[in-house]
C-alpha positions in Angstrom: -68.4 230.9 -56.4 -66.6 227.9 -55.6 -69.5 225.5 -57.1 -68.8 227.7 -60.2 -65.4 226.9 -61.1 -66.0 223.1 -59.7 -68.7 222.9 -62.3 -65.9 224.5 -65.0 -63.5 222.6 -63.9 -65.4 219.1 -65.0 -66.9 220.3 -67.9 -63.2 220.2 -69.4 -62.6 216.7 -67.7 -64.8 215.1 -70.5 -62.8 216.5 -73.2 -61.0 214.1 -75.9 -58.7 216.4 -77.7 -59.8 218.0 -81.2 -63.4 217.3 -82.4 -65.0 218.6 -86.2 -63.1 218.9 -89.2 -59.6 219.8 -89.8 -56.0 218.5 -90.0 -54.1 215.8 -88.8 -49.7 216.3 -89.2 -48.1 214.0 -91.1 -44.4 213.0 -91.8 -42.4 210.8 -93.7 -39.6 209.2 -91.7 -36.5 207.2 -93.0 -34.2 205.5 -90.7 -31.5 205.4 -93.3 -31.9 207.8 -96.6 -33.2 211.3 -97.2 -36.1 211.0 -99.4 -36.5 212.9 -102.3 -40.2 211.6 -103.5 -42.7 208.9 -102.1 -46.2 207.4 -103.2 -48.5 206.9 -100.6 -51.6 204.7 -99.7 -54.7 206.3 -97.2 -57.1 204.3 -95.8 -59.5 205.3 -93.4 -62.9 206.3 -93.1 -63.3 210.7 -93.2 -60.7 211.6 -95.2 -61.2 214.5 -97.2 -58.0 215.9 -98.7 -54.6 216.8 -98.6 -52.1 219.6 -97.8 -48.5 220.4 -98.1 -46.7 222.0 -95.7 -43.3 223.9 -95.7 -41.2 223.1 -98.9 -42.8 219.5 -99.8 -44.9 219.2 -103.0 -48.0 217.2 -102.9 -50.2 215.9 -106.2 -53.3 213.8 -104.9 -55.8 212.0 -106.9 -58.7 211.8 -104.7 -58.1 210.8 -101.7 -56.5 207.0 -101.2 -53.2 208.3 -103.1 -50.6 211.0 -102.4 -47.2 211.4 -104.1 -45.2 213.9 -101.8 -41.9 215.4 -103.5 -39.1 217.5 -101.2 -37.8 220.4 -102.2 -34.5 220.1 -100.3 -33.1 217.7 -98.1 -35.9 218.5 -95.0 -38.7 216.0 -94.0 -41.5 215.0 -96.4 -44.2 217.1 -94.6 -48.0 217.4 -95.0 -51.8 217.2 -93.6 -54.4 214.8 -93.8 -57.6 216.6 -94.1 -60.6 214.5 -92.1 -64.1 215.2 -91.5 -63.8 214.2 -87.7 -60.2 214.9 -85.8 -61.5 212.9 -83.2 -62.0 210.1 -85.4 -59.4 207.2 -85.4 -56.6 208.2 -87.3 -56.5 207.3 -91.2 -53.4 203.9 -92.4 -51.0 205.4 -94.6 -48.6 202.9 -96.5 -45.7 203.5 -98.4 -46.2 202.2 -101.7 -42.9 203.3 -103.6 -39.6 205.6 -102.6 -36.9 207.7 -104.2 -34.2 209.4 -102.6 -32.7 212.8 -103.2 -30.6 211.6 -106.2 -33.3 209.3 -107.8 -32.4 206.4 -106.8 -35.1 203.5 -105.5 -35.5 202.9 -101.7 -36.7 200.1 -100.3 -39.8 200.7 -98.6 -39.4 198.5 -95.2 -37.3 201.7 -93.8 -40.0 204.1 -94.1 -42.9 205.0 -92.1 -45.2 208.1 -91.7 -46.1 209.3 -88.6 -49.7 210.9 -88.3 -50.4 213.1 -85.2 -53.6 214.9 -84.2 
């Protein structure tokens, strides 16, 4: 019995995190507007599509360019579909910025965070 749960016990020490396809988190972050809209740039090998998530809006043309659009004043929100979720993590840019009431941001203040 005890050499049982030994061996289960290191058969999960191997482990990487997520492995296969699915979703990687992603989100927008300002350090000094809320942003209404944003064009993004993603680079990386495995991507496979987009999703929105909560409120945001997301329009895609394949998949290198993503224009997210909030719904109300919350984060800009959404997944990065990949082939691999073990994978390094795809680049995203931001390539242009509105906030809420239109007006351009500049784009040194923003960042998107991607989490597995």
């Amino acid at each position: 019995m005890l050499l049982l749960l030994a061996a289960f016990g290191l058969q999960g020490c191997g482990d990487s995190g997520p492995q296969g396809p699915g979703a990687l988190s992603a989100v927008v972050e300002s350090r000094d507007a809320s942003v209404g809209a944003v064009v993004l740039s993603v680079s990386g090998p495995g991507v496979t599509g987009f999703q929105a998530v909560g409120s945001t809006r997301l329009f895609s043309s394949g998949t290198q360019r993503v224009v997210l659009v909030g719904a109300g004043s919350g984060p800009l929100q959404f997944n990065i579909l990949v082939s691999d979720r073990a994978a390094s993590a795809p680049t995203v840019g931001v390539v242009e910025a509105v906030d809420v009431t239109n007006a351009r941001l500049g784009v040194a203040g923003l960042s998107v965070r991607v989490e597995r």
